[in-house]
N, C-alpha and C positions, 0 to 999 in steps of 0.2 A: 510551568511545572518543573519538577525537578528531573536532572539526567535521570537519576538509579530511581524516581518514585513513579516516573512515566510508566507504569507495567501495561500488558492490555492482556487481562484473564479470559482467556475465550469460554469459559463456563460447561464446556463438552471435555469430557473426564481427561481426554490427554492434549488437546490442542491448545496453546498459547502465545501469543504475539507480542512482543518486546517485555517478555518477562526475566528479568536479569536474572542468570543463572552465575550462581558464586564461586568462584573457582576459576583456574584457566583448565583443569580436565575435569573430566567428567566420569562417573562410572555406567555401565550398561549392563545388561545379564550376559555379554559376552568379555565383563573385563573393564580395563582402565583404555577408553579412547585418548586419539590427539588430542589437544585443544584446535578449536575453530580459529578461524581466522578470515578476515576480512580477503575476496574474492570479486574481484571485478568480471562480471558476467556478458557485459555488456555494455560498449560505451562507443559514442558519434565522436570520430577523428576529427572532424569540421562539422561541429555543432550549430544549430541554425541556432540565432540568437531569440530568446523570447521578444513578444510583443510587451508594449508597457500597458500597465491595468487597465483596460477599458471596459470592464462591466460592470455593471451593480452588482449590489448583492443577491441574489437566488440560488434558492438552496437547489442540490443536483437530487434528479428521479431517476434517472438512468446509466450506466454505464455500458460504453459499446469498445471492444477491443475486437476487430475484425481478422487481424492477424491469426488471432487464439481462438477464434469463434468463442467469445464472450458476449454475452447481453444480461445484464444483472439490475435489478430495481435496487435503488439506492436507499436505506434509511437513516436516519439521522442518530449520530451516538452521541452520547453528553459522557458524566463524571461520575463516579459510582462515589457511596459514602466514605469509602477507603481511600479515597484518591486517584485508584487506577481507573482506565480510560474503558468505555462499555464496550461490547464487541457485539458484529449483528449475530443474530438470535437464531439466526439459519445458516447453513454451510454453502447455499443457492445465492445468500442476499450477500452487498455488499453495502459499511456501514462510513457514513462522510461524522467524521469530528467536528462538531457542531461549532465549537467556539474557533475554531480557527476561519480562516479564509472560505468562500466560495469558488468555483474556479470560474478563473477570467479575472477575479482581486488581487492584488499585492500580496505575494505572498505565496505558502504555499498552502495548497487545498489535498489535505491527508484524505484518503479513504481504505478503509481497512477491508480485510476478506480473508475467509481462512482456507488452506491449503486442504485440509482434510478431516474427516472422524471417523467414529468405528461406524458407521455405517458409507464409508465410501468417499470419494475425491469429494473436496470442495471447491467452490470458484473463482479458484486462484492455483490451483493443483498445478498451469503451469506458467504458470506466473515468472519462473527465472530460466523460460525459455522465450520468453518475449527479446526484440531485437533492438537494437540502436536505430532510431529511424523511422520505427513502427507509430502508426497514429493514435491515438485514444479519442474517444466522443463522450460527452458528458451532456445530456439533456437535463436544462434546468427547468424549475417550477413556472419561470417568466415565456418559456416559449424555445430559447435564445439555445442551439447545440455549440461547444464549445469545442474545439477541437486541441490535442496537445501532441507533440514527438517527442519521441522517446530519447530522453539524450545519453543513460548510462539505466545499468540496472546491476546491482552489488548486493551480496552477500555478507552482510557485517554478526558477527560474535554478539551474541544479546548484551556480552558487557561490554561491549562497546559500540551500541546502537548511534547513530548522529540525531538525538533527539534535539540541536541545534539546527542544522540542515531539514529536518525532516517538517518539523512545527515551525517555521520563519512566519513571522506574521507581516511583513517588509520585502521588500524589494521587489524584481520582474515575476508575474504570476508564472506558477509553475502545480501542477498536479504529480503527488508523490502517493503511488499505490504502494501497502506494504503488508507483507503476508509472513509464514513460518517458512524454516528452509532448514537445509544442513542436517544432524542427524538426530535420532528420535532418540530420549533416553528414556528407556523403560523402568527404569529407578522413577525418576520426578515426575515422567510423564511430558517432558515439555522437550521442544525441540531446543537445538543450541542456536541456533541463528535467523535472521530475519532476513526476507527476497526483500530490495526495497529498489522503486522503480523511480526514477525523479524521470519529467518531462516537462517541457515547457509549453507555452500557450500559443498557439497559435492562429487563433481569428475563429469565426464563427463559418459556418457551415449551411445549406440548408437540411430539409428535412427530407428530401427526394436523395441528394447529394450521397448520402449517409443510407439509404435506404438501397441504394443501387452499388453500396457496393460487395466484393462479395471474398 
């Protein structure tokens, strides 16, 4: 996909997720803001190095981030006819990019979630208070819990989203959650920035392991 054509329209009147917004400012009903800028939120000084691909393919059911008291059912987003990327269909759900990776595959395993709508937080609301270090759990369709740490978590300008980093379909598996951030513009309705979480793979888990913890 292209950098500026990767958009992800959240389909709820004002939430959106890497939808390049044009300009480096922006205006709001209070005026002409800064321009955003890319924000390191989060990041492992001595990064545990990922593991190398060792899983098949299976698609993910579940997402657990224990740190954030997160538990979220996963569902699958494909390619709308525009080209931009679908977004899940609930502010509760969160949605895995179908064509890309699986997690525990080569590569990285995108899933998307939105921060908020007018009816309230969504499942990712705080998603860029997550920590350097923090674990993620992915239960897939095979059985197999995938576990990932958190190695940085950044704040990037939608026009300057790393839709290279973000979508890798190559290298050590890594799981990249990415949500809305930064400030709301009541003009366009869309936030200026993306939370985007990269972490790496880390072995599998059981199912007590992951249930115990708290």
């Amino acid at each position: 996909m292209r950098t500026h054509g990767r958009q992800l329209e959240w389909g709820l009147w004002f939430v959106a997720v890497v939808a390049m917004v044009s300009g480096a400012r922006f205006l709001t009903a209070g005026g002409v803001q800064s321009p955003a800028r890319v924000q390191v939120l989060a990041v492992e000084t001595t990064p545990t190095l990922a593991l190398e691909p060792a899983e098949p393919r299976s698609i993910p059911l579940l997402l657990r981030i224990p740190s954030l008291g997160i538990v979220a059912h996963v569902s699958s987003l494909g390619v709308q006819p525009n080209g931009t990327i679908m977004v899940p269909t609930t502010v509760t759900g969160v949605g895995w990019y179908r064509y890309g990776p699986t997690p525990g595959e080569a590569g990285s395993s995108v899933l998307l979630g939105h921060v908020d709508s007018y009816r309230g937080p969504g499942v990712f609301v705080d998603l860029k208070r997550l920590r350097a270090g923090a674990s993620i759990y992915v239960r897939l369709a095979n059985g197999a819990i995938t576990r990932f740490r958190v190695r940085s978590v950044i704040r990037y300008p939608k026009s300057a989203f790393p839709d290279a980093l973000v979508y890798k379909k190559n290298g050590r598996p890594g799981l990249t959650l990415v949500t809305c951030g930064g400030r709301f513009n009541f003009v366009t309705r869309h936030y200026d920035s993306n939370v985007v979480v990269f972490s790496d793979y880390q072995g599998l888990v059981t199912a007590q392991a992951v249930a115990n913890l708290r």
